[in-house]
C-alpha positions in Angstrom: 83.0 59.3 122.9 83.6 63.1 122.4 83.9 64.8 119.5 85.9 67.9 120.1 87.6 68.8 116.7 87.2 72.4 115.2 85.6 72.4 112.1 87.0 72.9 109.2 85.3 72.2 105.9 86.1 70.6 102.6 86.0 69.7 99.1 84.0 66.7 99.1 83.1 64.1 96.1 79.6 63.7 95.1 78.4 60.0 94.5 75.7 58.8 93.2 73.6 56.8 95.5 72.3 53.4 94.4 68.9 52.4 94.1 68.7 50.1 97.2 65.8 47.5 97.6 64.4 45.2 100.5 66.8 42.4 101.6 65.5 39.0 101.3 68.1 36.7 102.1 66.0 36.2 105.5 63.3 34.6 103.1 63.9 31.1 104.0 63.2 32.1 107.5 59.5 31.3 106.9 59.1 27.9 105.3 56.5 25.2 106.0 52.7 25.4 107.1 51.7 28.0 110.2 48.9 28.4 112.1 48.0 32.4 112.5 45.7 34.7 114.2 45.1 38.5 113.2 42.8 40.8 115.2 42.0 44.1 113.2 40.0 47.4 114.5 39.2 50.6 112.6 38.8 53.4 115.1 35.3 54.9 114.2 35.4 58.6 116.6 37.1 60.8 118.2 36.1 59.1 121.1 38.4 56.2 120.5 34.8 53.7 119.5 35.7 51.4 117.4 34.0 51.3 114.1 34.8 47.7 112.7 36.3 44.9 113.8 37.5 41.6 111.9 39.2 38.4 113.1 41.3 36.3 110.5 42.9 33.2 111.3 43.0 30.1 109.5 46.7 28.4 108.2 49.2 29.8 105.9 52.0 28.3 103.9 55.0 30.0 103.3 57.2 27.9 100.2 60.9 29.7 101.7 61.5 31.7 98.6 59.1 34.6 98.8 55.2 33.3 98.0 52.5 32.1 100.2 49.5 30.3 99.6 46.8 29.5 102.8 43.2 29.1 103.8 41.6 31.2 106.7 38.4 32.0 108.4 37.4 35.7 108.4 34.8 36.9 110.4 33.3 40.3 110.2 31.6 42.4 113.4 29.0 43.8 111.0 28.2 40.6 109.3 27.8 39.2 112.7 25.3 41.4 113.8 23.5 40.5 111.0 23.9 36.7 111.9 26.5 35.6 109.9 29.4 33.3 111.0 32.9 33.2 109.8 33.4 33.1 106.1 36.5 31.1 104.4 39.4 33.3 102.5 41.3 31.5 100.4 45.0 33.4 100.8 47.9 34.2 98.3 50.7 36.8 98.5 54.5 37.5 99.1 56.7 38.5 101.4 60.4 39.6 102.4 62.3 38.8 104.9 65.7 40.5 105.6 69.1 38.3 107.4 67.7 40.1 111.1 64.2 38.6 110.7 62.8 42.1 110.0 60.4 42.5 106.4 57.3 42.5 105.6 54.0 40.1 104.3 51.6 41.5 101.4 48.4 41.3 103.5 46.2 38.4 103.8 43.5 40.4 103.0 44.7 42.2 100.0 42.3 40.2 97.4 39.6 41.4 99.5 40.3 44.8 98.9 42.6 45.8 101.4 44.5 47.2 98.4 48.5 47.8 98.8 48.1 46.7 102.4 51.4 45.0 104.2 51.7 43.4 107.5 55.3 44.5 108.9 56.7 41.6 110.8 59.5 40.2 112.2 60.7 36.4 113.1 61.7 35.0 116.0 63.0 31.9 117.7 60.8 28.9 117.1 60.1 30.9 113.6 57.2 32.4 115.6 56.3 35.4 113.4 54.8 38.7 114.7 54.0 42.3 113.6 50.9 44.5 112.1 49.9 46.6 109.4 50.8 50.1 110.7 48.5 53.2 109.9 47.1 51.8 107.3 43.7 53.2 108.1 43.0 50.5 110.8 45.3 48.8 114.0 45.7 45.0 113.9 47.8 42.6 115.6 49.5 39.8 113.6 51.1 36.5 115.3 51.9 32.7 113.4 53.6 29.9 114.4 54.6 26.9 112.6 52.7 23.8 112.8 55.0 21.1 114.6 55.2 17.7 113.3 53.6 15.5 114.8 51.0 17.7 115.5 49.7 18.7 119.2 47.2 16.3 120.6 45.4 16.1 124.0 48.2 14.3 125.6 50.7 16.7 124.5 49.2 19.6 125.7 50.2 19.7 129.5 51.6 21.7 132.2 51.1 24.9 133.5 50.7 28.1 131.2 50.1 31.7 131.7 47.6 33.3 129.8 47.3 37.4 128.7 44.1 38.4 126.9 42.3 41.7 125.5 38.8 41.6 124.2 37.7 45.2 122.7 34.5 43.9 121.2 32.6 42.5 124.1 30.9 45.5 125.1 29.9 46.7 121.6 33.9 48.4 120.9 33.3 51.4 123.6 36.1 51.7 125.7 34.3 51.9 128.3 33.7 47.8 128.6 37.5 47.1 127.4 38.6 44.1 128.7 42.6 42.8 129.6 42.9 39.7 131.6 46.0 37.5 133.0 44.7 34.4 133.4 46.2 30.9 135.1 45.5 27.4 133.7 47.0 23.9 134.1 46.7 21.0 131.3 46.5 17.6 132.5 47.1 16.3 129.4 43.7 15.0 129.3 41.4 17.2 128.4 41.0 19.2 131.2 42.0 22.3 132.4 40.3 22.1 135.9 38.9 25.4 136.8 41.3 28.4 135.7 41.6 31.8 137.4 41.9 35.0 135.9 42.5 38.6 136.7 40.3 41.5 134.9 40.6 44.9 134.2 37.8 46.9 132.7 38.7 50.3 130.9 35.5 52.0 133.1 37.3 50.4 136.3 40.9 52.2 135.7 43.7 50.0 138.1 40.5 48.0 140.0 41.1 44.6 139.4 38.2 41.8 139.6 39.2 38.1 140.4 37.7 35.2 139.2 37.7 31.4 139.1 36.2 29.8 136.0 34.1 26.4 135.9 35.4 23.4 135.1 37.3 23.7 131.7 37.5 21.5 128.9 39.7 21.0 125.6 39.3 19.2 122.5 41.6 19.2 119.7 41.2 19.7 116.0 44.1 19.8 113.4 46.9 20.4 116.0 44.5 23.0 117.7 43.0 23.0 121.0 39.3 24.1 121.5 39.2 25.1 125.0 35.3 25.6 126.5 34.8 27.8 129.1 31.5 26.9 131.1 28.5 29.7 130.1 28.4 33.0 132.8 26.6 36.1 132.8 30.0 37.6 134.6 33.2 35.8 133.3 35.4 37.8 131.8 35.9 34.1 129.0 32.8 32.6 128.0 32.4 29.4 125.3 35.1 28.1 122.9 38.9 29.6 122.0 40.8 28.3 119.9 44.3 27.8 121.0 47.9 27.7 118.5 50.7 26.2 119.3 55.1 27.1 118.7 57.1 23.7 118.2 57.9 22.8 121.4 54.4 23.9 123.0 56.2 26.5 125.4 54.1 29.4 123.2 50.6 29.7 122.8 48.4 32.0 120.9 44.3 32.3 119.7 41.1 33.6 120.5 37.6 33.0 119.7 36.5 31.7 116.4 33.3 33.8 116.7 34.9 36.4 118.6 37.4 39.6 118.4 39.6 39.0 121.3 43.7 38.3 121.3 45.1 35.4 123.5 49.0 35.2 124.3 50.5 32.5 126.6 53.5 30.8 127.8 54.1 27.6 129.6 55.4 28.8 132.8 59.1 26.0 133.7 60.5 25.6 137.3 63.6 27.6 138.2 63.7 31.3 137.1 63.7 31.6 132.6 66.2 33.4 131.2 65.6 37.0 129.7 68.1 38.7 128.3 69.7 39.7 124.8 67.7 40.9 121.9 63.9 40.3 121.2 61.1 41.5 118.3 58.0 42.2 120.0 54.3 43.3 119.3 51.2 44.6 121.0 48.5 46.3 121.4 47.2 48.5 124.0 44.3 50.4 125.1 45.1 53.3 127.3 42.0 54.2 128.9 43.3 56.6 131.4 41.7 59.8 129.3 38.3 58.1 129.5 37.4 60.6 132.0 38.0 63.0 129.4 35.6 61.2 127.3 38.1 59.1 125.1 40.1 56.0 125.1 43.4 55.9 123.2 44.2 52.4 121.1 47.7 51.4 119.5 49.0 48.4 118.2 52.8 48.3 117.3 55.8 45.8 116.2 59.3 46.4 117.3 62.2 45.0 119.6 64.4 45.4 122.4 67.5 44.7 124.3 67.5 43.3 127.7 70.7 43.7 130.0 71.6 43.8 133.2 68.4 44.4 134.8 67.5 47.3 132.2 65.7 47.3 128.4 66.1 49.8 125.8 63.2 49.1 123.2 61.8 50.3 120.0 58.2 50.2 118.8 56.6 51.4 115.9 53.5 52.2 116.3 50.2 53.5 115.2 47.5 55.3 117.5 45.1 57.2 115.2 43.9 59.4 117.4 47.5 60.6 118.6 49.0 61.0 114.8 48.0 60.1 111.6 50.6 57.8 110.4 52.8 55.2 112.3 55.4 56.8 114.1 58.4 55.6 116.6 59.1 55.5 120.4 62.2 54.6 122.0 62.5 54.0 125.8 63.7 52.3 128.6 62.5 49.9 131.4 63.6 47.9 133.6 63.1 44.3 135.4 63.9 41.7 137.7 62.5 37.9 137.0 60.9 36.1 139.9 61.5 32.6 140.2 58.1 31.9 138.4 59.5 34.6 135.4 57.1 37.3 136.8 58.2 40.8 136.8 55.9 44.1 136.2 56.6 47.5 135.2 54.1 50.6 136.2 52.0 49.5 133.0 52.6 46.1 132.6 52.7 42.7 134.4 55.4 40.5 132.5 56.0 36.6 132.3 58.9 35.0 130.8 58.4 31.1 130.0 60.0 28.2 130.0 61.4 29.0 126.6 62.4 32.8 126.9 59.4 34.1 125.4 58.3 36.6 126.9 54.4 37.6 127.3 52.4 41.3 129.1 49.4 42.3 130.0 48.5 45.9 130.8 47.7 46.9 134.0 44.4 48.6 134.1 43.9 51.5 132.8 46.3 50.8 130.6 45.0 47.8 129.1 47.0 45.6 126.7 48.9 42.4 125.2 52.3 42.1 124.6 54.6 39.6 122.8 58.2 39.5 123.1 60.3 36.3 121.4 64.2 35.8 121.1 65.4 36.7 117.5 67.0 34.7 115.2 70.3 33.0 115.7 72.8 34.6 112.8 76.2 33.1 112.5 79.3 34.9 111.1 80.5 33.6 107.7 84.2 34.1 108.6 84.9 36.7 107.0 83.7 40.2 107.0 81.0 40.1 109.2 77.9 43.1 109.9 75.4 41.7 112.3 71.7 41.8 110.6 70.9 43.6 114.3 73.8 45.5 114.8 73.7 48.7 113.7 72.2 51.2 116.3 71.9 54.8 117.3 75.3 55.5 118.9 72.8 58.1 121.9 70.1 55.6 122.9 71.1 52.5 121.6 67.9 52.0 120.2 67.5 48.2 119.0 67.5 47.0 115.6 64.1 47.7 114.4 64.4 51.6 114.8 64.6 53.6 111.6 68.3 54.9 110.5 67.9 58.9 110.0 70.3 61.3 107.5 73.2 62.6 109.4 72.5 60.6 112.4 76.1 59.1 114.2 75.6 55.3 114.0 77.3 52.3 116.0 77.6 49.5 114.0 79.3 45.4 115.3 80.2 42.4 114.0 83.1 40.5 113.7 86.6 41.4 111.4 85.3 44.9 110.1 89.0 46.5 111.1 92.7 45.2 110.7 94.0 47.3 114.0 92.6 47.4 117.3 91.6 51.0 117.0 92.1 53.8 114.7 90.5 57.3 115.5 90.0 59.8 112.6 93.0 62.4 113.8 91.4 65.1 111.2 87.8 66.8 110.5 86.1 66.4 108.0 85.8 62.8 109.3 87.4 60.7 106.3 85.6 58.2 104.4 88.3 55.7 104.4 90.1 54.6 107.9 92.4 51.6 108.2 91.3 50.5 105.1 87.5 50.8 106.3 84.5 51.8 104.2 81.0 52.3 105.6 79.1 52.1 102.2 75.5 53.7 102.6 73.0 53.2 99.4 76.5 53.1 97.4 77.9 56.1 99.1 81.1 56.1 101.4 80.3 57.5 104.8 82.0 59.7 107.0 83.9 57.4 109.6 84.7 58.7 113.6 86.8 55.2 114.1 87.1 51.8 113.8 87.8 48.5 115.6 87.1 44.5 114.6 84.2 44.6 116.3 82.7 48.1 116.1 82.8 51.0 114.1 81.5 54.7 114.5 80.0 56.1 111.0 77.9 58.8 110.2 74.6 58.4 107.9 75.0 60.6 105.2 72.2 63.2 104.6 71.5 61.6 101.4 70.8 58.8 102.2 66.9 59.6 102.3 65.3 57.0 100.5 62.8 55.1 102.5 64.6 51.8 102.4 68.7 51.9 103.3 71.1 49.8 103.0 74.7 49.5 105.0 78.0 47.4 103.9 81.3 47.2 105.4 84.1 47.2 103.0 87.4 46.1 105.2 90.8 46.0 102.7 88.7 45.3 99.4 86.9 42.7 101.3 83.4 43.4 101.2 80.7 42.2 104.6 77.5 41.5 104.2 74.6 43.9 103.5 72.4 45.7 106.2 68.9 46.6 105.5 66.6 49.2 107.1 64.0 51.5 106.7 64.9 55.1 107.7 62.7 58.1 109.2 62.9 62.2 109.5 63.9 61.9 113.1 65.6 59.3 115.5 66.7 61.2 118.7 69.3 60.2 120.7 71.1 61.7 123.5 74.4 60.3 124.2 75.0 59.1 128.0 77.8 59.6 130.7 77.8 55.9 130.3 78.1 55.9 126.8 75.2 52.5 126.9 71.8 54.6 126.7 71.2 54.5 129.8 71.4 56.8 133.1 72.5 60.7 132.7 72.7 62.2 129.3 75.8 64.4 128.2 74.0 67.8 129.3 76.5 70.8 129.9 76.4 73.7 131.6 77.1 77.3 130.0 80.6 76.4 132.0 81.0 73.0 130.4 80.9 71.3 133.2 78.5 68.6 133.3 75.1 67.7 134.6 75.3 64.9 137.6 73.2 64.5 140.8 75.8 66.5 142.4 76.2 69.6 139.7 72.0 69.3 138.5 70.2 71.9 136.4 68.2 74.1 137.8 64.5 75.8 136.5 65.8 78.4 134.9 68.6 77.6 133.7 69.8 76.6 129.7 71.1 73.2 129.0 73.3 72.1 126.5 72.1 68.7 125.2 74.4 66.3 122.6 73.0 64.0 121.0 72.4 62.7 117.2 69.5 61.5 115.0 67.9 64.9 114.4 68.0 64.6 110.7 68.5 66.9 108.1 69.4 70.4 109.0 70.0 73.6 106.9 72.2 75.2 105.6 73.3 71.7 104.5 76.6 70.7 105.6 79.1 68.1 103.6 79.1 65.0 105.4 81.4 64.2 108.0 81.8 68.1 108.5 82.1 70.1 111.6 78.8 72.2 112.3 79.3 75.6 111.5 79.4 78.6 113.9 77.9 81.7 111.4 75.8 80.7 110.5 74.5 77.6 112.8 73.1 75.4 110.9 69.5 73.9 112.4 67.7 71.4 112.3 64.7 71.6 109.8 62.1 69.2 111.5 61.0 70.7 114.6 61.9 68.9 118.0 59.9 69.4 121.3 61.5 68.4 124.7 60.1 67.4 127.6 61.2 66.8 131.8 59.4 63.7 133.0 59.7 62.6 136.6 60.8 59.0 137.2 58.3 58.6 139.8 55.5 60.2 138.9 53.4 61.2 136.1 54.6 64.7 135.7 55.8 65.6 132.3 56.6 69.8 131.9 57.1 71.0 128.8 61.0 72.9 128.2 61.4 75.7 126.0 63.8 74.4 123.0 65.9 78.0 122.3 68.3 75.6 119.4 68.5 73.0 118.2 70.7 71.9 115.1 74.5 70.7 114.4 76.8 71.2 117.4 79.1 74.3 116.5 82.3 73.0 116.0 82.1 69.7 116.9 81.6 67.2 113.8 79.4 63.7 113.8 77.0 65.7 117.0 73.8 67.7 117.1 73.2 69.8 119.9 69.8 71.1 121.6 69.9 74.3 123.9 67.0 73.8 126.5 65.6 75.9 129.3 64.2 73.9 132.6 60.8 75.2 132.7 59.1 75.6 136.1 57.1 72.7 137.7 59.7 70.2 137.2 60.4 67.2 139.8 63.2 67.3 142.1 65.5 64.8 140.9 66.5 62.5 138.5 63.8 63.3 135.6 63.7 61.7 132.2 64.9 63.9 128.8 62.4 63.3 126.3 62.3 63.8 123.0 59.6 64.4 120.3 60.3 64.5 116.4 57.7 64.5 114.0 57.9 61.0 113.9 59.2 60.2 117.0 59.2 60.0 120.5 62.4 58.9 122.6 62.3 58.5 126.8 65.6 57.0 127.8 68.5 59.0 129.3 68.2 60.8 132.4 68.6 64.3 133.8 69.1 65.6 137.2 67.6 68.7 138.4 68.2 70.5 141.4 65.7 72.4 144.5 64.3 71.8 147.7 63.8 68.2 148.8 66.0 66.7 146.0 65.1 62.9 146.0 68.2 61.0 145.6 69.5 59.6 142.4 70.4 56.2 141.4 70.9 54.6 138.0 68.5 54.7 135.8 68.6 50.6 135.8 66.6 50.9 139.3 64.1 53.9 137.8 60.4 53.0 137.2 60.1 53.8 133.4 56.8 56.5 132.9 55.2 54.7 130.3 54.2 55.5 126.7 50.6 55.0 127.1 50.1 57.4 129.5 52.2 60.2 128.7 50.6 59.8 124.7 47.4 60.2 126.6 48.3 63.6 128.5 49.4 65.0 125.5 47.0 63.5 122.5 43.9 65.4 121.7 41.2 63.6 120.0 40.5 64.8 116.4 37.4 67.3 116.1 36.3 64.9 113.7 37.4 61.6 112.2 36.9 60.7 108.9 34.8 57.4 108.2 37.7 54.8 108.0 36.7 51.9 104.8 35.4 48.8 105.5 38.2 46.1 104.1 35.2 44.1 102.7 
């Protein structure tokens, strides 16, 4: 919706904001015994050589109220060069898990010395856990499932599976010898896997792909695991034992080597085409070796989530790539996809695989090597009464999914079930009230500034001081108070609201006249853009919330954004010149950027995106105009340019990077 009110400002009430902690009522999430895996590299140069790497996998028991107790195997790249095998870990910690599946785990690894360390993870459906520990000096990949009872034998484990793999390690952690592989197998159910064939990329090989058929293939199993043998080979991308976890029903599988630093992902591929669709937490890693060229290789491991629909995704990751930034920082973009009948469907990064169960498994295409892991989330039923879905509140631009961080002044949509009396009440004055229909959007403790309200969906705007790093959202509807909403919040969460008002396909970009940017009126190099959009964060001078943004004088935003025109169909990105970017004058619950096309743009329909300090959003689309326009389609049919190689145009590799510790 549009916001078109003048200004006019206001005494407003100052509240003081609670104290708000972690939601936990998710806890009980995580109960009984799982089996877990956790690959974790320290980047050692600025070449992107890896200067440790440590496996840990073993079992960990979670008691449903917060404590875990487990036993593991950890096994140390150093320590192996020096001959050692796998040493045992006993485990202890905590962990909190909000309603939406989303917390965190004290690390496994923290009475070992990884001091204040936390893996950030969140739960799907069969209680398959995922995440990692986000620039905490080192990238690791996190993934558990729960141990079903009875536990997996031999004659259990059949059918036929599809298997994604990276392996960093094999060639000493230089990028160069990288390895991602997509690999086919078929259990009979009696120890035998006959001989499996897999496809390999090596980082020095870019997109050349090598295909091989394994030997004969074996399995054993061992505590509800499966040891899988690989016959020896000088050549094969999989060489001697891998241990093999399995979800509940056996459609998810997960491992690697127990001598060994790889990462195995798998699902067992059913007949007819899987569903994919709805929400999903994910996690990854990737190597983008397209810079290698360049003399570097860029590696990121993230957690996050997305929303499938109607052939398109809007996702969120949160990720950390050491040699691009050095924290954890946020992307936001779209993608899109179209299941085969055997659930495969690939992006220009990525070759997916949904199983029998909706899970939903990647592997990068080379250069861009990579796992990904993609599960349903929880099912979360309505009480009956006031009713804020766990994963429901979202950017009201680019619909980013629930995992994305909530930002000060940044317009939010938020659903669930009874939050209004009427059908739909619109605040008819500006400031934006606080109460409407007998609503109240309660952030940290303090009312927030409300655009309108229905049963099912309510427009509110974060108040700018709401910047502690944990917030928390309640519904109040006619003294009757919903549930409460827990997320963590960032500096900057752009989003650019859409002609379709979904996130996806042509922003809301004016033209000096007002008119708007379509296929049929585009930009032009040359010309300023008038972008609207929310999540830029705080701006100054400081506005009262709910307020119109002043005219004299404007009031800016105070972290710095950079834009960028990406081609849909190639990799050219081109840099705009940003000439404001703050609060739209006037208008109240909207920011608005004033961008110039730069020269060297694409003809067509070109991606807007976004860069905060700790962000980076790619999902509505723009048109531009010139000779040999191509023509433009929704974004739904648009090949998405992918993060890895856009953060690999842009990063430059530290001088010099500091010796990361050891965590032993």
């Amino acid at each position: 919706m549009r916001f078109a009110w003048l200004g006019i400002f206001a005494a407003v009430l100052v509240c003081q904001a609670a104290t708000p902690t972690w939601d936990t009522s998710g806890n009980g999430m995580l109960k009984g015994t799982y089996y877990f895996r956790e690959a974790i590299y320290g980047v050692g140069d600025q070449y992107g050589d890896l200067g440790s790497a440590d496996v840990l996998y073993g079992s960990i028991s979670f008691n449903g109220a917060g404590t875990y107790t487990g036993a593991a195997q950890l096994f140390d790249a150093q320590y192996a060069q020096e001959g050692y095998g796998p040493e045992p870990i006993p485990l202890s910690g905590t962990y909190s898990i909000a309603a939406s599946g989303y917390g965190f785990v004290s690390h496994p690894l923290a009475a070992q010395g990884l001091s204040g360390a936390y893996l950030y993870v969140t739960v799907g459906q069969p209680q398959i856990l995922i995440g990692s520990g986000m620039g905490t000096g080192y990238n690791d990949l996190f993934i558990a499932a729960p141990l079903a009872s009875p536990a997996p034998t031999v004659s259990s484990f059949t059918g036929s599976y599809t298997l994604a793999g990276v392996d960093l390690v094999s060639g000493g952690g230089n990028p160069l010898y990288s390895l991602g592989y997509l690999m086919q197998i078929s259990a009979n159910g009696a120890g035998s896997l006959g001989s499996p064939t897999v496809s390999v990329y090596a980082g020095g090989n870019g997109s050349q792909v090598v295909n091989q058929t394994l030997g004969k293939t074996t399995y054993t199993f061992s505590n509800g695991a499966a040891v899988v043998t690989f016959p020896n080979s000088t050549t094969a991308a999989l060489v001697g034992q891998e241990y093999l976890y399995f979800s509940p029903d056996g459609n998810f599988v997960f491992g690697g080597s127990p001598q060994g630093f790889d990462m195995l992902v798998g699902v067992r591929t059913g007949t007819g085409t899987p569903s994919f669709g709805g929400l999903y937490v994910q996690a990854g890693l990737d190597q983008d070796d397209s810079n290698l060229a360049s003399g570097y290789g860029l590696l990121d491991t993230y957690y996050g989530s997305l929303n499938a629909t109607g052939g398109a995704t809007i996702e969120h990751q949160h990720l950390f790539d050491p040699l691009v930034s050095s924290s954890a920082y946020d992307e936001t973009f779209s993608n899109t996809y179209s299941t085969l009948s055997n659930g495969a469907y690939s992006t220009t990064s990525m070759k997916y695989v949904v199983g029998a169960n909706g899970i939903r498994i990647g592997s990068g295409i080379g250069p861009f090597l990579g796992i990904n892991v993609a599960v349903p989330v929880p099912t979360v039923s309505a009480s009956g009464g006031v009713f804020l879905s766990p994963m429901g509140v979202v950017n009201a631009g680019s619909f980013a999914p629930f995992t994305a961080p909530w930002v000060p002044g940044e317009l939010l949509t938020l659903y669930g079930s009874n939050l209004a009396p009427h059908a739909f009440t619109v605040a008819s004055q500006v400031p934006f009230p606080t109460t409407l229909d007998g609503v109240q959007v309660m952030v940290n403790g303090v009312a927030a500034p409300i655009y309108y309200t229905t049963p099912g969906q309510i427009s509110a705007i974060l108040p700018y001081s709401a910047t502690t790093s944990v917030v928390q959202i309640q519904v109040i509807s006619n003294n009757v108070q919903s549930n409460v909403v827990t997320n963590y919040s960032g500096l900057t969460a752009p989003g650019v609201l859409t002609q379709g008002a979904n996130g996806l396909g042509y922003g809301d970009v004016e033209h000096a006249d007002g008119s708007l940017v379509t296929p049929d009126n585009p930009a032009q190099v040359g010309e300023t853009v008038a972008v609207y959009l929310t999540g830029l964060g705080a701006v100054y001078p400081a506005i009262p919330d709910g307020s119109a943004g002043p005219l004299s004088p404007l009031s800016q935003a105070t972290n710095t954004i950079n834009a960028y025109i990406d081609s849909t169909s190639t990799s050219n990105s081109v840099e705009a010149t940003v000439g404001y970017a703050g609060l739209a004058p006037s208008l109240a619950g909207l920011y608005q950027m004033n961008l110039t096309i730069p020269s060297g743009v694409t003809a067509g329909d070109n991606f807007l995106e976004l860069e905060g300090p700790d962000s980076d959003t790619l999902v509505s689309l723009i048109s531009i105009g010139g000779s040999g326009t191509t023509s433009s389609v929704a974004a739904a049919s648009k090949p998405k340019l992918t993060p890895q190689s856009k953060r690999g145009r842009r990063a430059m590799p530290f001088p010099g990077l500091p010796n990361l510790p050891r965590i032993r």
